[in-house]
DOKETOR-821122 format. One record per residue (C-alpha): x, y, z; residue number from 0; residue in three letters. Coordinates in nm, 4 decimals, m for minus. Layout:
// residues N
ATOM       px       py       pz  nr rest
ATOM        X        Y        Z NUM  ALA
...
//
This chain:
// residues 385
ATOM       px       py       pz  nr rest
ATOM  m1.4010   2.3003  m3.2797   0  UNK
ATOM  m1.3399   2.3425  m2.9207   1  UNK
ATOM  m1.0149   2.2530  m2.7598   2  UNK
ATOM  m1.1178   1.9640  m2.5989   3  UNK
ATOM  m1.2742   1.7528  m2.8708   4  UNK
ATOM  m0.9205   1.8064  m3.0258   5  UNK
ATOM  m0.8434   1.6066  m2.7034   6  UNK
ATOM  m1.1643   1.3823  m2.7690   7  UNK
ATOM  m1.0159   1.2985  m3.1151   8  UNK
ATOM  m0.6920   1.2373  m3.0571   9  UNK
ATOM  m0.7280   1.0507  m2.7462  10  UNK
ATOM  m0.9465   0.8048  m2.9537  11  UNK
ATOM  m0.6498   0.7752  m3.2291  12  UNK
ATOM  m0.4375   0.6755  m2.9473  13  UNK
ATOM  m0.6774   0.4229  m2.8135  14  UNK
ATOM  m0.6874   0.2476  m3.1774  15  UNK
ATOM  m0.3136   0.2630  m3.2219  16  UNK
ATOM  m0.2417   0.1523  m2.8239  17  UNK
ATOM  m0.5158  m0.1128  m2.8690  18  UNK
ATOM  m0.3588  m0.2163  m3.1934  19  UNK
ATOM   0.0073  m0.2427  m3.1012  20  UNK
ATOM  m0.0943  m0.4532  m2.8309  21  UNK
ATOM  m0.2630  m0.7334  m3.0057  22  UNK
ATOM   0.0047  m0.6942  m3.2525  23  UNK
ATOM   0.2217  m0.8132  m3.0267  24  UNK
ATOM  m0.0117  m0.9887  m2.8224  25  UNK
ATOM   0.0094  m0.8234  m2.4614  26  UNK
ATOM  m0.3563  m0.7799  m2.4474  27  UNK
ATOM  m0.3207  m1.0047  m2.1001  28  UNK
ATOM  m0.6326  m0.8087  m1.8698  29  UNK
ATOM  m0.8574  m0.8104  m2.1520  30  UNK
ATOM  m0.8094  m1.1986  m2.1998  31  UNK
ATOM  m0.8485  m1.2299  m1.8218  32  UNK
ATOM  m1.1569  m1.0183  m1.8320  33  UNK
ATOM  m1.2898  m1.2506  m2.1376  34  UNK
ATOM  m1.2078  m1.5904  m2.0556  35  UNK
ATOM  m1.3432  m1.5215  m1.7197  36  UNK
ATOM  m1.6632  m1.4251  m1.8119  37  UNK
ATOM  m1.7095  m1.7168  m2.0734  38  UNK
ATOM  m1.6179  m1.9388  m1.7759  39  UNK
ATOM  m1.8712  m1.7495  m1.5872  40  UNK
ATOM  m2.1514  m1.7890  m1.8076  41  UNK
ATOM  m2.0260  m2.2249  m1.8428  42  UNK
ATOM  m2.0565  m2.2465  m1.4993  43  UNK
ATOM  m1.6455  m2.2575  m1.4460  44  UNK
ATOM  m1.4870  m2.0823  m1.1685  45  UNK
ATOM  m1.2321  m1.8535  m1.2537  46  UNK
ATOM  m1.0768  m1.8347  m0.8883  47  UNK
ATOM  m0.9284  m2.1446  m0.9093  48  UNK
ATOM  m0.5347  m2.2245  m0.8544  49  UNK
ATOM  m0.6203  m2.3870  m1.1736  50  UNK
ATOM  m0.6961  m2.0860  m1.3433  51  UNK
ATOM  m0.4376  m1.8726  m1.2443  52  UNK
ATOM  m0.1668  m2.1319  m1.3895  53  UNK
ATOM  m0.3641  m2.1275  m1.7248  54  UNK
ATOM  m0.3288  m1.7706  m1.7015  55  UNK
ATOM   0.0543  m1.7355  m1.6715  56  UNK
ATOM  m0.0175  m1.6428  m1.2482  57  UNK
ATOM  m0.2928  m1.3843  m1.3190  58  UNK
ATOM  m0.5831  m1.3678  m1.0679  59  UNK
ATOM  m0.9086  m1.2901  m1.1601  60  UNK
ATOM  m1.0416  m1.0606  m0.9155  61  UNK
ATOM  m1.3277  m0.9081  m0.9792  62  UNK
ATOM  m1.6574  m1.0087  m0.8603  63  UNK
ATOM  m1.9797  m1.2122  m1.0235  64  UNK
ATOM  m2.1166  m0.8776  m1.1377  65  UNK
ATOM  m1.8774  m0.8021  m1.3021  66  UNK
ATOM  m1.9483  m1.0730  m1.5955  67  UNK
ATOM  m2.2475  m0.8945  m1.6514  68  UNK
ATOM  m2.0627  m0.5899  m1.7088  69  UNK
ATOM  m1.7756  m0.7291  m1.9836  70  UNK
ATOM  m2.0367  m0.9825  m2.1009  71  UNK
ATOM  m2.1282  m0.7230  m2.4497  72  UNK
ATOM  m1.7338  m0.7420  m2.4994  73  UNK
ATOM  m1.6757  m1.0835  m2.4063  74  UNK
ATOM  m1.8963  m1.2136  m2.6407  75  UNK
ATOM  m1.7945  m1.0039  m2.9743  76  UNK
ATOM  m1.5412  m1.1392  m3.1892  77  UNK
ATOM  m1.1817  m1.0827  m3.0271  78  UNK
ATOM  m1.0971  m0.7742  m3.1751  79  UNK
ATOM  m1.3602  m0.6097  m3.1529  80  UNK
ATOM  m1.4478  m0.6351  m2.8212  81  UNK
ATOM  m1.0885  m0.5269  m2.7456  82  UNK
ATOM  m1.1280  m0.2507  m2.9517  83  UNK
ATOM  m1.4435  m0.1084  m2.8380  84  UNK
ATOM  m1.3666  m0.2089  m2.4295  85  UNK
ATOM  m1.0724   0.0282  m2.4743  86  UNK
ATOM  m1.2827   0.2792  m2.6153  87  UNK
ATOM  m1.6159   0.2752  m2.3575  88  UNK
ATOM  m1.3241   0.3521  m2.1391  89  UNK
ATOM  m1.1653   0.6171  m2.2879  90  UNK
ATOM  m1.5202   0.7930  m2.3955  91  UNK
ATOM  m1.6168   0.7651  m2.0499  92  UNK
ATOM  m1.3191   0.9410  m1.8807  93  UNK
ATOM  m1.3200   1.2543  m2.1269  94  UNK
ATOM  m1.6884   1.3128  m2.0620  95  UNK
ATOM  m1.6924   1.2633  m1.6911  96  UNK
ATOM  m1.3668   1.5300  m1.6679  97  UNK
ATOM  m1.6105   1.7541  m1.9990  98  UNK
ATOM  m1.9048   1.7269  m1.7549  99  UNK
ATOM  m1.7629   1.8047  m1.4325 100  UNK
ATOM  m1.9356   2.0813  m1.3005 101  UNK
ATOM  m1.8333   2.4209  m1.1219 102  UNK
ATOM  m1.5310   2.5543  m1.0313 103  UNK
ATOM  m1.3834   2.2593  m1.2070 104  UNK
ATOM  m1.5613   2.3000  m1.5585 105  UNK
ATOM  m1.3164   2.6155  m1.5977 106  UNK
ATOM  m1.0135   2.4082  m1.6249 107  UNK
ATOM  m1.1523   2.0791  m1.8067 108  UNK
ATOM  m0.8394   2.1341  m2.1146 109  UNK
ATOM  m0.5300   2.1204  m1.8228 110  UNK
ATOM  m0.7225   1.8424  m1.6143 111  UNK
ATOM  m0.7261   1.6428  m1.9102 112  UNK
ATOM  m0.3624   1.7619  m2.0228 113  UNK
ATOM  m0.2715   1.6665  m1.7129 114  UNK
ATOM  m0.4337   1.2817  m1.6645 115  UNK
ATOM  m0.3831   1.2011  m2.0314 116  UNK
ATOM  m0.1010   0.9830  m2.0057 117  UNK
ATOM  m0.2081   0.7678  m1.6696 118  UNK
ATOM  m0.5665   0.7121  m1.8500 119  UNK
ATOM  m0.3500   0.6082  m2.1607 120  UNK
ATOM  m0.1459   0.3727  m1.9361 121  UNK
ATOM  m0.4586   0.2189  m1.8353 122  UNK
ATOM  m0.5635   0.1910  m2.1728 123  UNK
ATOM  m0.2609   0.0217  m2.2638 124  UNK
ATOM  m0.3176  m0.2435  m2.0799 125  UNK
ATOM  m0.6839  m0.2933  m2.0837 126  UNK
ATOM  m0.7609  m0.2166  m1.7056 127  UNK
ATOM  m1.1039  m0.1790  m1.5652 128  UNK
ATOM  m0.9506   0.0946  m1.3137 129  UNK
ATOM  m1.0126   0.3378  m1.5930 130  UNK
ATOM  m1.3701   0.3008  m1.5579 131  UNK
ATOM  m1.3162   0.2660  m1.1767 132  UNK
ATOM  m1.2036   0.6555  m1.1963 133  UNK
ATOM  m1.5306   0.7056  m1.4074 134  UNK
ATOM  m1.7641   0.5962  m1.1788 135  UNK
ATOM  m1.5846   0.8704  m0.9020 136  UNK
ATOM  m1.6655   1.0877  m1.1817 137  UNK
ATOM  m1.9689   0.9959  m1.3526 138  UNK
ATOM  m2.1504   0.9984  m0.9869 139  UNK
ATOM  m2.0186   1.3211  m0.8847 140  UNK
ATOM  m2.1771   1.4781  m1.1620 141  UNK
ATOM  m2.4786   1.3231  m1.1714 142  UNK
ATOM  m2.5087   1.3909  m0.8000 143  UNK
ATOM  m2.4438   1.8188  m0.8978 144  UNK
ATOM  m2.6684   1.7351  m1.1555 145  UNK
ATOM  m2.9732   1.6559  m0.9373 146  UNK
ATOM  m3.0080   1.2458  m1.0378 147  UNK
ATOM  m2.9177   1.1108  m0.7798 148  UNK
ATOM  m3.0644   0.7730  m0.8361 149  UNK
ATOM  m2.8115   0.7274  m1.1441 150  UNK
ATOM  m2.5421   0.8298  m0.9199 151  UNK
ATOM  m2.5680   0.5957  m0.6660 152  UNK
ATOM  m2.6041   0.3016  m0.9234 153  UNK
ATOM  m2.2481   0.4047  m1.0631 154  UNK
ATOM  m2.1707   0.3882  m0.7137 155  UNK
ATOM  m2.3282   0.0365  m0.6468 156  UNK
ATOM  m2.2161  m0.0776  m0.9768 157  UNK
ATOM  m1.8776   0.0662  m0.9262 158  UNK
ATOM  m1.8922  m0.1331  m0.5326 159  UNK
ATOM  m2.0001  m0.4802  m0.6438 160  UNK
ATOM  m1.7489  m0.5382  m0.8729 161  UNK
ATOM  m1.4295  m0.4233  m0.7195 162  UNK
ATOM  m1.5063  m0.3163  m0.3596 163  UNK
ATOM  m1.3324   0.0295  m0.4531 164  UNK
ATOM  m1.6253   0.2483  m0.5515 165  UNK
ATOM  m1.8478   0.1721  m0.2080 166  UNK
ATOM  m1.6131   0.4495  m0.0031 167  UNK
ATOM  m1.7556   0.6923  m0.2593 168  UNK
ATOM  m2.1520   0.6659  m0.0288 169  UNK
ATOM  m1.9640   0.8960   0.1940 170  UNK
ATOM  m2.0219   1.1718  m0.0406 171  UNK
ATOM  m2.4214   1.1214  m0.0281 172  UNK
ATOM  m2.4067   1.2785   0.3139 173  UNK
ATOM  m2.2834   1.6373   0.1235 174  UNK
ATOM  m2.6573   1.6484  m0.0804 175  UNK
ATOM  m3.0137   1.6077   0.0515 176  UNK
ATOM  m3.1837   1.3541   0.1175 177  UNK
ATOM  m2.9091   1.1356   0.2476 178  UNK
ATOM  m3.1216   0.8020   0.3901 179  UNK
ATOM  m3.3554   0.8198   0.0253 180  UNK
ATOM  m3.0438   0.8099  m0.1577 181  UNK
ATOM  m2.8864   0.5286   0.1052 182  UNK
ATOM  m3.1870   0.3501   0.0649 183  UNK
ATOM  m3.1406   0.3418  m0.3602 184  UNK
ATOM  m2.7805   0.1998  m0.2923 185  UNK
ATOM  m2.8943  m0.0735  m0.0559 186  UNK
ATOM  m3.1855  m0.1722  m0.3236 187  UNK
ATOM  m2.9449  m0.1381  m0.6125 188  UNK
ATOM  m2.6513  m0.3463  m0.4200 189  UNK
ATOM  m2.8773  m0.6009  m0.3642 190  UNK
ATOM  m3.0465  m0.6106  m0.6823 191  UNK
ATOM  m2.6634  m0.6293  m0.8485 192  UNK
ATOM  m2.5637  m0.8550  m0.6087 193  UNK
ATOM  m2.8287  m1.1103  m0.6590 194  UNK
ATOM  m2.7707  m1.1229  m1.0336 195  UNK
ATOM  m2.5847  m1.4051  m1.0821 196  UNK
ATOM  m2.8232  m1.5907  m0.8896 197  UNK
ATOM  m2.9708  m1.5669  m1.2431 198  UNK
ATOM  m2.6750  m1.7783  m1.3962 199  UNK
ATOM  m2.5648  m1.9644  m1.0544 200  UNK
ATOM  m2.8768  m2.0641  m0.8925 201  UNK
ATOM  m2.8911  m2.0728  m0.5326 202  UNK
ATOM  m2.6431  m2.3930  m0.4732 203  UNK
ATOM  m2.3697  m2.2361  m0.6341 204  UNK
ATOM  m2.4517  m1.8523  m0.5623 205  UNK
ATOM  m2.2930  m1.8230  m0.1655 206  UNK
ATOM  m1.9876  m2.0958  m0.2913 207  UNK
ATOM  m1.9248  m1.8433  m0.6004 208  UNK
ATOM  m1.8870  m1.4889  m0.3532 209  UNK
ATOM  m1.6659  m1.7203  m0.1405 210  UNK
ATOM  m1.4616  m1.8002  m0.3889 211  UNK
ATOM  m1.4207  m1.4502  m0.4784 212  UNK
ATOM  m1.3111  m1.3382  m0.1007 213  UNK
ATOM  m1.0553  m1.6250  m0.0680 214  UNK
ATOM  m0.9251  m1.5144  m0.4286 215  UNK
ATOM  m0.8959  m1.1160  m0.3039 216  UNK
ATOM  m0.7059  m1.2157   0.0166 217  UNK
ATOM  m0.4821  m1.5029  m0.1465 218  UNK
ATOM  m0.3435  m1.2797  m0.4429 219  UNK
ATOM  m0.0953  m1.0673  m0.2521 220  UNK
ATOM   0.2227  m1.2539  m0.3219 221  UNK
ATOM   0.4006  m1.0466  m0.5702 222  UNK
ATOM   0.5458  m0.7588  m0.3745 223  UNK
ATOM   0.7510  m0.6152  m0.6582 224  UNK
ATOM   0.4658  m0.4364  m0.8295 225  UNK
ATOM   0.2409  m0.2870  m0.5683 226  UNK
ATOM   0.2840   0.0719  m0.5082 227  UNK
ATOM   0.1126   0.1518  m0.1891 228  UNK
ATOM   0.1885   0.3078   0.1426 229  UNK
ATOM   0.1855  m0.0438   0.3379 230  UNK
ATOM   0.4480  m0.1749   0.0607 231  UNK
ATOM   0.6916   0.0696   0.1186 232  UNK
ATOM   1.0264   0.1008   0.2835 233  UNK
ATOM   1.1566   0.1542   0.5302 234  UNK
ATOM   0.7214   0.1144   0.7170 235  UNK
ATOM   0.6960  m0.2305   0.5359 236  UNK
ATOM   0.7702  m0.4540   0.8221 237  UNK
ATOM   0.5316  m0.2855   1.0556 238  UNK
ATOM   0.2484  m0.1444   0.8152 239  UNK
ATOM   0.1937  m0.4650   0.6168 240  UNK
ATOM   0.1306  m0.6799   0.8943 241  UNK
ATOM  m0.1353  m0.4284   1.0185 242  UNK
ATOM  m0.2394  m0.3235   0.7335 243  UNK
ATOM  m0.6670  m0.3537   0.8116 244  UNK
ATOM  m0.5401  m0.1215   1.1165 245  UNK
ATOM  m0.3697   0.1065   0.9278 246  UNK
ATOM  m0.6919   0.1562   0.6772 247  UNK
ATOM  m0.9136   0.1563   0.9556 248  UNK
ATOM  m0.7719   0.3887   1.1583 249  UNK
ATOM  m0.6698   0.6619   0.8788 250  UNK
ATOM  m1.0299   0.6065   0.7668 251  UNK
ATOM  m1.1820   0.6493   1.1356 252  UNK
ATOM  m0.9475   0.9891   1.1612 253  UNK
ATOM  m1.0686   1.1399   0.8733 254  UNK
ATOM  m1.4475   1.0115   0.8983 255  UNK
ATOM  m1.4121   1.2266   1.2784 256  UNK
ATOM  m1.2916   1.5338   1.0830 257  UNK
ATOM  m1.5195   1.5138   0.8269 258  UNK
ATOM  m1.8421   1.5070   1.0294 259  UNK
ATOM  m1.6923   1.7772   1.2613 260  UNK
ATOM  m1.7109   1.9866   0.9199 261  UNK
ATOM  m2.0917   1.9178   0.8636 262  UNK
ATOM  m2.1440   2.2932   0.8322 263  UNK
ATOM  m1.9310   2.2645   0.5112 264  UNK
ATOM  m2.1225   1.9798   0.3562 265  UNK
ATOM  m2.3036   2.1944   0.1191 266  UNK
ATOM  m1.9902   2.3876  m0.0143 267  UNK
ATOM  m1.8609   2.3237  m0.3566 268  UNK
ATOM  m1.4508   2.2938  m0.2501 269  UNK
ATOM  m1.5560   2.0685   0.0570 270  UNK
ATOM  m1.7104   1.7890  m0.1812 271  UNK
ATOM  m1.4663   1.7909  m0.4360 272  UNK
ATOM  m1.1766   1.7924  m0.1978 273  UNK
ATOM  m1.3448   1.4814   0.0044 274  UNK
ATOM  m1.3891   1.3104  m0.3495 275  UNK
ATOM  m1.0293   1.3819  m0.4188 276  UNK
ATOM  m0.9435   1.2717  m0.0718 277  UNK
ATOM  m1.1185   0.9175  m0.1089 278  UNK
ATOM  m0.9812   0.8579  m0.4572 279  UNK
ATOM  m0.6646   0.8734  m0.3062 280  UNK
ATOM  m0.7309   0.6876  m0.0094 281  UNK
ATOM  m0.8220   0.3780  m0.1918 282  UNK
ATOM  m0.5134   0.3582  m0.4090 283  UNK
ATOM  m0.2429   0.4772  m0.1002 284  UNK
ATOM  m0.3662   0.2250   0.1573 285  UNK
ATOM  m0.4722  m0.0394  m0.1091 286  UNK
ATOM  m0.2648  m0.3568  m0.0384 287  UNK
ATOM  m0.2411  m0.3897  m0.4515 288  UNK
ATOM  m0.1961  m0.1139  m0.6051 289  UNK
ATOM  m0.0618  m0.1534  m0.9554 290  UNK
ATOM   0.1175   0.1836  m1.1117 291  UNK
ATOM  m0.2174   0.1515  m1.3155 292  UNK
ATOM  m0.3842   0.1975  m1.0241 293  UNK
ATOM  m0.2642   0.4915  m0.9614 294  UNK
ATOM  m0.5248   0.6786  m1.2303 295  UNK
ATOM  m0.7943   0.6870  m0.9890 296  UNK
ATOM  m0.5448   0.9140  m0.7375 297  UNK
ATOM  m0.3813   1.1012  m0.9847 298  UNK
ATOM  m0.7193   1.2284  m1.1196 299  UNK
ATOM  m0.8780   1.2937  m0.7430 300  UNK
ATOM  m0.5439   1.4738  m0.6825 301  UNK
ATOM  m0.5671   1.6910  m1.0230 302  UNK
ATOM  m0.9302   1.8000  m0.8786 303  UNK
ATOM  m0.8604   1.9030  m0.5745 304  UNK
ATOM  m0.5744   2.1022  m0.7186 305  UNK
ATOM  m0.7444   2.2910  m0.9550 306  UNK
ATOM  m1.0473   2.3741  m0.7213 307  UNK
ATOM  m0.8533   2.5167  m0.4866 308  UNK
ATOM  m0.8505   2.8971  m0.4790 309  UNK
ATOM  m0.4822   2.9290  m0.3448 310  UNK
ATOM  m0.1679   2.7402  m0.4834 311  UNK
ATOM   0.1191   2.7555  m0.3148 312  UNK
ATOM   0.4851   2.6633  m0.4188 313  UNK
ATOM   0.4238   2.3411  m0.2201 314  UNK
ATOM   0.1339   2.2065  m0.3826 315  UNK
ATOM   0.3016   2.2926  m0.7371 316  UNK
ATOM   0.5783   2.1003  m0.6867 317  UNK
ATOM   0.3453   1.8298  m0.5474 318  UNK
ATOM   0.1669   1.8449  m0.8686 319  UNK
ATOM   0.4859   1.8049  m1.0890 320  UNK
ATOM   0.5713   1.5473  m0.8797 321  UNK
ATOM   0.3155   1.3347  m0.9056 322  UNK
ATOM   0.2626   1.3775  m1.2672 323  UNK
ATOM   0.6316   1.2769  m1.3601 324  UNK
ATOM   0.6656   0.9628  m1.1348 325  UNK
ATOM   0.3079   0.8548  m1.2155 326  UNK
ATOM   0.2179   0.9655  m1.5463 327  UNK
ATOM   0.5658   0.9551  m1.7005 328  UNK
ATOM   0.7991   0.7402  m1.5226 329  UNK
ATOM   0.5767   0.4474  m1.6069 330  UNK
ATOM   0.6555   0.5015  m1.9944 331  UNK
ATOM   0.9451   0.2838  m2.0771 332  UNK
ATOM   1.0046   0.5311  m2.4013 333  UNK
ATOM   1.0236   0.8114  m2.1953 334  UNK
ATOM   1.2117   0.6791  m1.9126 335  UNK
ATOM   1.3943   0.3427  m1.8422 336  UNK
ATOM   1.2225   0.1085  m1.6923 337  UNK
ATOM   1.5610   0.0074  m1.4622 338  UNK
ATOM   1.5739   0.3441  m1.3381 339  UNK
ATOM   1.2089   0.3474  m1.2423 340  UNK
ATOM   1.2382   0.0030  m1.0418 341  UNK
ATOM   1.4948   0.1489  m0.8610 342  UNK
ATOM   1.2966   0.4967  m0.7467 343  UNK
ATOM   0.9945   0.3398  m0.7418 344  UNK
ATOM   1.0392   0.0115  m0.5565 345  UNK
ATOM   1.3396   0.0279  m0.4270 346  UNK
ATOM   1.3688   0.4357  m0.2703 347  UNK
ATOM   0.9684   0.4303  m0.2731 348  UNK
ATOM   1.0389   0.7972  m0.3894 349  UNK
ATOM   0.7018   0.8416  m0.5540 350  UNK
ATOM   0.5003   0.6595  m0.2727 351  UNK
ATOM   0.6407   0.9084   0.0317 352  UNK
ATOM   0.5607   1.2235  m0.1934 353  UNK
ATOM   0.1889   1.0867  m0.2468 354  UNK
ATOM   0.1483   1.0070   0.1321 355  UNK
ATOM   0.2798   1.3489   0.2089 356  UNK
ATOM   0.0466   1.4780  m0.0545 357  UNK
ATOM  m0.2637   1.2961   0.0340 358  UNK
ATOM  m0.2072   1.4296   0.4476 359  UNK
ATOM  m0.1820   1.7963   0.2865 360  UNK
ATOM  m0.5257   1.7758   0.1050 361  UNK
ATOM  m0.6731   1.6103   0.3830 362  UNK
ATOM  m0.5645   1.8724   0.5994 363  UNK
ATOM  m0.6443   2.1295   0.3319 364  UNK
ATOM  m0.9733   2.0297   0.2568 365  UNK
ATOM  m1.0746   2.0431   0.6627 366  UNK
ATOM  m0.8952   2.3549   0.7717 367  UNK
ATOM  m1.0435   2.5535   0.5270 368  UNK
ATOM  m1.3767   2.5443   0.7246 369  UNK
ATOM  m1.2052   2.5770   1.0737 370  UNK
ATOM  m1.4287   2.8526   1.1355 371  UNK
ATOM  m1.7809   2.6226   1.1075 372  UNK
ATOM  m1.5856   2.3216   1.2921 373  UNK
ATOM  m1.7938   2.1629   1.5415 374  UNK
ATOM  m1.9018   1.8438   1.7465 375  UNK
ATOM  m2.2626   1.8345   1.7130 376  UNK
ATOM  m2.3393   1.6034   1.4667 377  UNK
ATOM  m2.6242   1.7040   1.2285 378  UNK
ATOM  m2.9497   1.5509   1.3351 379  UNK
ATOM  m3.1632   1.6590   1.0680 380  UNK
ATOM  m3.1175   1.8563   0.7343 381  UNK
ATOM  m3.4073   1.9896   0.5919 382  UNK
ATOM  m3.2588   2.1969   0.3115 383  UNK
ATOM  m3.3931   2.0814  m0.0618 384  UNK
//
């Protein structure tokens, strides 16, 4: 048996005995969100009410109308089972999109996983969707090497119109041919899973229901003590929170410039994965709530980058250790008290400032490597198949 079904194998044990332990002691507080949500959904209740979040001990549902249609085959098993088998689609997921990945990358599939084990566990733990989030970065990456696109882009879409996240992940369409075919499947598809509720809602209640859902993603923000993210940090908070849209825009504008003056390098197998590592961090460091859980979706983007990269220098293994102790095992109360991790955390922002630093070195990485092909033309017309 190869190596990484060992992996397979025993990351499934773990899910069962994670998924267990926390029904046992009844912590299983997302997937209840996820479920009573959707059984609202499909009663025609609203689950971004004031009303709802009380019922649910100050939890906000989040997600959008698709979604439903995504946890509806879980929501409507018995309990348990859905529980048990939600956990599971996500762990499946995540060891074959890291099995599949293609390249440079399929050389190193045993430490990638090694390496991300624990923060997918994490997410496990506590029944988050992000774990599929980081799938769908995956999942379309290799479809797209894989030549189906049309696939792709619907894990994008799919991936977009339920939690917003996935939709920075189009940028990568530019990097393979046929860029406006493929922009064309994602406007059809994001319509098509946009308009699905429609199905449940009807048109009187289908406009009110996204509303909902947008005053419900910018009223949520209120508890600052879990949200790991550049614009929560000190000493910036002050100034970066406020501007926070500014700050997003304008790191996004910066490295939208650099990456079309790099359109020579579109084709070349470091330059996508490093601008798929760079967004998957991008959306978790300038996210204004990003829960430690959260943090999967960078901490895997990061692990690729590293391990495509030809070159490793003392810096970036430090980086590497770094990251993987304050987000992979910090987080563990067994393997680290939880006091001590408020106070590095949320109080020195220690792990924060060493991702920011981080993300500005790939960034930079991923660009200068193809200083040579740099240029200001922008690419009017790609013919190559």
């Amino acid at each position: 048996m190869k190596r990484e079904y060992i992996i397979f194998w025993l990351g499934v044990l773990a899910t069962l005995v994670i998924t267990s332990l926390e029904f046992f002691h009844e912590h299983a507080l997302n997937y209840v969100d996820y479920r009573d949500a959707t059984i609202n959904f499909f009663n025609g209740i609203s689950s971004y009410t004031t009303e709802y979040v009380r019922a649910h001990n100050g939890w906000y549902y989040l997600y959008s109308p698709v979604f439903h249609y995504l946890f509806a085959p879980f929501a409507f098993l018995p309990f348990y089972i859905g529980g048990y088998l939600w956990n599971l689609a996500g762990w499946v997921a995540f060891f074959f999109g890291v099995y599949l990945l293609p390249g440079e990358l399929s050389k190193h599939t045993m430490p990638l996983l090694l390496y991300t084990v624990l923060i997918v566990m994490q997410g496990i733990f506590a029944f988050q969707y992000n774990v599929l989030i980081g799938c769908f970065f995956l999942w379309a990456y290799v479809l797209m090497e894989r030549d189906c696109p049309f696939w792709a882009v619907a894990l994008i879409m799919l991936s977009a119109t339920t939690k917003i996240y996935g939709l920075i992940e189009l940028a990568l369409l530019l990097c393979y041919p046929k860029f406006w075919r493929n922009m064309g499947y994602a406007v059809l598809i994001g319509c098509g899973l946009l308009l699905i509720p429609m199905l449940q809602l009807g048109w009187s209640q289908f406009v009110p229901w996204y509303m909902d859902w947008f005053h419900a993603l910018t009223d949520h923000c209120e508890n600052t003590c879990s949200y790991l993210s550049v614009v929560w940090a000190q000493p910036t908070r002050a100034w970066l929170l406020p501007n926070m849209r500014i700050v997003q825009l304008v790191v996004l504008g910066v490295l939208s410039v650099m990456f079309f003056v790099c359109h020579k390098a579109w084709t070349e197998e470091y330059f996508k994965v490093g601008v798929l590592s760079v967004l998957m961090m991008y959306i978790v460091l300038f996210s204004e709530a990003a829960e430690p859980n959260t943090h999967l979706i960078s901490v895997v983007g990061f692990a690729m980058w590293y391990y495509s990269a030809e070159n490793r220098n003392l810096f970036t293994k430090i980086g590497y250790w770094c990251l993987f102790a304050f987000f992979s095992v910090m987080p563990i109360d067994i393997l680290f008290p939880a006091s001590w991790f408020e106070v590095i955390q949320y109080h020195w922002w220690v792990g924060v400032w060493i991702y920011t630093i981080l993300f500005f070195y790939v960034a930079w990485d991923v660009i200068s490597r193809y200083r040579d092909s740099w240029s200001c033309r922008f690419p009017v017309s790609r013919t190559k198949e």
